[in-house]
N, C-alpha and C positions, 0 to 999 in steps of 0.2 A: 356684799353679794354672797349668799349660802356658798356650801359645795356644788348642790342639785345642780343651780344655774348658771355656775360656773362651769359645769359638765356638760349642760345642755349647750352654751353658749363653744365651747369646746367641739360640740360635736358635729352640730351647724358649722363651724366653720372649718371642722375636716370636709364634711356632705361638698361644702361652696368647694372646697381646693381640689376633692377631686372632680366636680363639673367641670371646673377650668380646665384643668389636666386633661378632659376626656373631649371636649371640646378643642383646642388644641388641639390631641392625636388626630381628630378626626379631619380637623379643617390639612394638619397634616399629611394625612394619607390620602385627602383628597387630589392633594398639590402632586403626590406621586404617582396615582393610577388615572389623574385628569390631567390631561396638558394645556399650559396659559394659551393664555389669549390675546393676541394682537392687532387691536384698531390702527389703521393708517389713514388719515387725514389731511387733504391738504387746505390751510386756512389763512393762505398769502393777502386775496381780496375781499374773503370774507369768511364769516365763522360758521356756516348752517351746517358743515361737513362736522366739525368738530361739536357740535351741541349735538347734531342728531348720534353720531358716534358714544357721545356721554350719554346720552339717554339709553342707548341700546345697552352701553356696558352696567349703568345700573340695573337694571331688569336682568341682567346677566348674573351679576353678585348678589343679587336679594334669592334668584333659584342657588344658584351654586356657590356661595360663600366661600369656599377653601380654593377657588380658582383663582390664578393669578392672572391678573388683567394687566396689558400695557398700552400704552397710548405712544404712538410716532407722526407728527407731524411737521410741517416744513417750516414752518415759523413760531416765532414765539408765542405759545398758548395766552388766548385772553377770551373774554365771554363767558364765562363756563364760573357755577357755581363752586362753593365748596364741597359740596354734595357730588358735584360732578367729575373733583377733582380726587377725591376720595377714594370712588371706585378703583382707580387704577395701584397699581403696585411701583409701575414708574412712568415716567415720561420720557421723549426723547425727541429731539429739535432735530432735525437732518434736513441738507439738499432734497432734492425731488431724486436727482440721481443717487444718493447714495441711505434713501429709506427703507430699501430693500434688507442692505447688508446692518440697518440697524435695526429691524427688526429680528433677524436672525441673528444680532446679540441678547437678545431679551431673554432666548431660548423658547419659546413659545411654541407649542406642534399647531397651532390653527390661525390664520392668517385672515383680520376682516380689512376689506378698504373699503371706504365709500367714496363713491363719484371718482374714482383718479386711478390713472395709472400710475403703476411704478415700474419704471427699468429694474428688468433682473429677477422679480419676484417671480416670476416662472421658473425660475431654476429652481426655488427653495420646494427640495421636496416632504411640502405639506399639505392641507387643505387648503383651501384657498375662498374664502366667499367673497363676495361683491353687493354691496349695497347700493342701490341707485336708484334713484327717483329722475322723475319722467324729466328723456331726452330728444330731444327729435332722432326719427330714424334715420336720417341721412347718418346721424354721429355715433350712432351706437359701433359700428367700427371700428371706435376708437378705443373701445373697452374690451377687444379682444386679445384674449392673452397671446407673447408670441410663441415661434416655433409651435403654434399648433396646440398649445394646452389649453383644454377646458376647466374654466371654470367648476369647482363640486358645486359651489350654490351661488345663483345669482336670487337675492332678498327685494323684491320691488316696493316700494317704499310709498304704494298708495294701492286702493282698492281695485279691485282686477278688471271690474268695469270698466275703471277711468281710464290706464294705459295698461297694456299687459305685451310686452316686445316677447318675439319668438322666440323659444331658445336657441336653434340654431344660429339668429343674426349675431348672439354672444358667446355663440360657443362656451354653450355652460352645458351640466346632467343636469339640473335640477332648476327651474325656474321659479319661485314663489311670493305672490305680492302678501302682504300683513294689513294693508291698508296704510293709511298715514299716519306717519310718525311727529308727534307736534308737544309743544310745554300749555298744555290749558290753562288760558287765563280767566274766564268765565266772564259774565256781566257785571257791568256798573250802572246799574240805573239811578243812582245818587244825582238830582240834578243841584249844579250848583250856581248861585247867582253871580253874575258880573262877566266880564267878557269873555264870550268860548277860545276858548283855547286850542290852537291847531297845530297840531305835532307833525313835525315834517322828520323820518327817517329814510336816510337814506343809504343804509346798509354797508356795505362794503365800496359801493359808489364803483366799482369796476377796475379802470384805468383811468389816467388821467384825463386825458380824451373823454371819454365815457362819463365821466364826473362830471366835466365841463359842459357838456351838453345838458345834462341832467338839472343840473343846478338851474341853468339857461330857461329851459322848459318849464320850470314849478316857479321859478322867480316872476317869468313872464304871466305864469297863471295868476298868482298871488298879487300881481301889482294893476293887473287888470281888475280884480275884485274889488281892493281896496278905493278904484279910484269908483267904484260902483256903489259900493257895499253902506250900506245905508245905517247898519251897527258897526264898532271899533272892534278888533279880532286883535287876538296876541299871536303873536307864532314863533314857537318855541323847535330848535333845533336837534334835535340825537346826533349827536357825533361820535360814534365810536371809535375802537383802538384802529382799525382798519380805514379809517376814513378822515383821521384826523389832520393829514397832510392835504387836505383837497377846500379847509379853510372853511367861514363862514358863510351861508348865501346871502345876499345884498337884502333879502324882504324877512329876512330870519330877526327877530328882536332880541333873540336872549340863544345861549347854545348849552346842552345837556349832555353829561358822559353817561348812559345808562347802562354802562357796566354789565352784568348778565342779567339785568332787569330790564330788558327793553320792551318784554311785552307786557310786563306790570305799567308801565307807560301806556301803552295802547288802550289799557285797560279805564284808564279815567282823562284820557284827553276827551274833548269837545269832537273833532274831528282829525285822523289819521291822513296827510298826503304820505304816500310808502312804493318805497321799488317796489318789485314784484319776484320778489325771491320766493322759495319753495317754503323756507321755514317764518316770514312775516308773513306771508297771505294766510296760513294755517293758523298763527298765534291770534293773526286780526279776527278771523272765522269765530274764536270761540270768544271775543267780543261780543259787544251791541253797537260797539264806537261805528260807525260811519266813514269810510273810508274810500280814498279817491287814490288810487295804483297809478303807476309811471315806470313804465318797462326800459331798463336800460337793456341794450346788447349782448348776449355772453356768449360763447363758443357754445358750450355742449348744456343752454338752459333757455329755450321759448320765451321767454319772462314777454312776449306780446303775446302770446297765445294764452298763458296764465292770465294777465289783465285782461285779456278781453272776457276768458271765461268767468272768472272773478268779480271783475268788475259791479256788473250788473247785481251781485250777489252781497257784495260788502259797500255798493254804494253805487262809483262807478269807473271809469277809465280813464286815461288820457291820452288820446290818438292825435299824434301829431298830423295827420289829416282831416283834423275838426278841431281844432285845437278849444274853440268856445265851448264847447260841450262841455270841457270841464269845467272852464269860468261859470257858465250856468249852473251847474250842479253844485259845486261851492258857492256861488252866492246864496241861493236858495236854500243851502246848508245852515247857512249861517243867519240868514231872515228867520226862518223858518225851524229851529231845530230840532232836530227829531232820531232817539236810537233806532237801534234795527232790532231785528231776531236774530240771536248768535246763530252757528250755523252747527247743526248734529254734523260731526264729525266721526260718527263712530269712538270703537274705543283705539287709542291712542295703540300704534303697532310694535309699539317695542318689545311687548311681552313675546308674541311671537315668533318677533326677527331674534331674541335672544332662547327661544327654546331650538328653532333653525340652526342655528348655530351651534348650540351645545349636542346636537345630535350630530354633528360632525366631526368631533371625537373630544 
């Protein structure tokens, strides 16, 4: 190699050392004049609090890079990509009672939770947002801070059409929806031959109770088809980290861990049976898959009010006061099969629950 290019090659890689260096200070000085940030999530019975929390905090670090991000949740994190795990600077496993005082070791000055209270957090004098997607209004009470503080920002977590609660009922200053927050999966119109295949997930599956019924209802759907069904159908199980103590169902053929890929499954099954949680109905949405919903019980989440409105849109329902409805609609699925038209969802609200945010200091 000459001198020249020795020199040239020499000076290229001072230019590269000081980018680094100046990148560095900057993500630096960001960490001093911008204070972290702190998701609180609780993901006992299921994960949607902790994926939509990661979605948010990526849109968060892709504007603001030098911000330190923490994640506090009440059980052992599962679901969540690499990408998702990334974002954060730490994690932290705590009680429900004692999330408060671990996120006040993170050091963090802005505080996000979604769906959940935490004892205490009213004391930490910081911001405080709330993330939360549509709950009936009898419950929203339950998200009021105590002693009297308001909420800086409550983030509504679908479009302002669909729900949009007072802000007084939250005792928040600042109310604002983004629209919905969801992981796009898009179409699969690849049609494939040999027996459709029918993906049964069932989420978090609740409480034990709650599973039990559940399982009960999609079995007796499933076993009335089959003794109908005039083609042979496979049906394939998702069993997640949160569901795996609640066992196999009896018409289930084969079981699947889908890991943080459950809606890439959605994506190329034949037909979806699915709870009707906030974050599977939205993943199913930007589908074509065909989908038939099963509302289990939650405290502070509709999931019948979601299937019924859903329903009709992603396929159809299943009301345990007609219970045939669904066996028809699945048999016919399965004669007969046919995608749907994914569903415009707008664009995906993260971007804006995370600039909401950051404008809170």
């Amino acid at each position: 190699m000459g001198q020249k290019t020795q020199d040239e090659s020499r000076a290229l890689l001072n230019r590269l050392g000081s980018l680094a260096t100046s990148t560095k200070k900057i993500a630096a000085e960001t960490r001093v004049t911008s204070p972290d940030i702190c998701f609180l999530a609780t993901s006992k019975s299921g994960l949607g609090h902790l994926r939509r929390s990661a979605t948010i905090a990526q849109a968060v670090k892709a504007r603001a890079p030098g911000r330190g991000l923490h994640l506090i949740s009440n059980a052992p994190l599962a679901g969540l990509t690499h990408a998702d795990l990334a974002a954060f600077d730490s994690i932290g496993v705590y009680e429900r009672s004692e999330m408060a005082k671990g996120a006040a070791r993170t050091g963090a000055g802005v505080l996000v939770l979604d769906t959940i209270t935490v004892p205490g957090v009213e004391a930490l004098e910081l911001p405080l947002a709330l993330v939360l997607r549509e709950t009936p209004d009898a419950q929203l009470h339950r998200f009021q801070l105590a002693n009297g503080r308001h909420w800086d920002l409550v983030i509504i977590a679908n479009p302002p059409d669909h729900w949009m609660p007072q802000a007084g009922a939250l005792r928040a200053r600042a109310v604002a929806a983004v629209g919905w927050i969801y992981r796009p999966t898009g179409p699969r119109r690849k049609v494939v031959a040999g027996h459709p295949t029918i993906l049964i997930a069932t989420g978090g599956g609740g409480t034990t109770e709650s599973a039990a019924a559940l399982f009960a209802s999609i079995d007796s759907v499933l076993a009335n088809v089959r003794q109908r069904a005039t083609l042979p159908f496979n049906v394939v199980q998702a069993i997640g980290p949160r569901a795996k103590g609640f066992g196999q169902m009896a018409q289930a053929d084969s079981t699947v861990d889908p890991g943080a890929a459950l809606n890439e499954l959605f994506g190329v099954a034949d037909i979806v049976i699915s709870t009707a949680g906030y974050n599977s109905v939205l993943e199913l949405a930007t589908t074509d898959t065909p989908a038939l919903l099963v509302p289990i019980p939650r405290s502070i989440d509709d999931q019948t009010a979601r299937a019924r409105l859903w329903g009709p849109i992603l396929g159809a329902w299943h009301d345990e006061n007609a219970p045939m409805d669904a066996c028809d609609w699945l048999d016919q699925q399965i004669a007969s099969p046919a995608r749907r038209d994914s569903v415009n969802l707008g664009p995906s609200g993260e971007d804006s629950a995370a600039d909401a945010i950051l404008r809170l200091g």
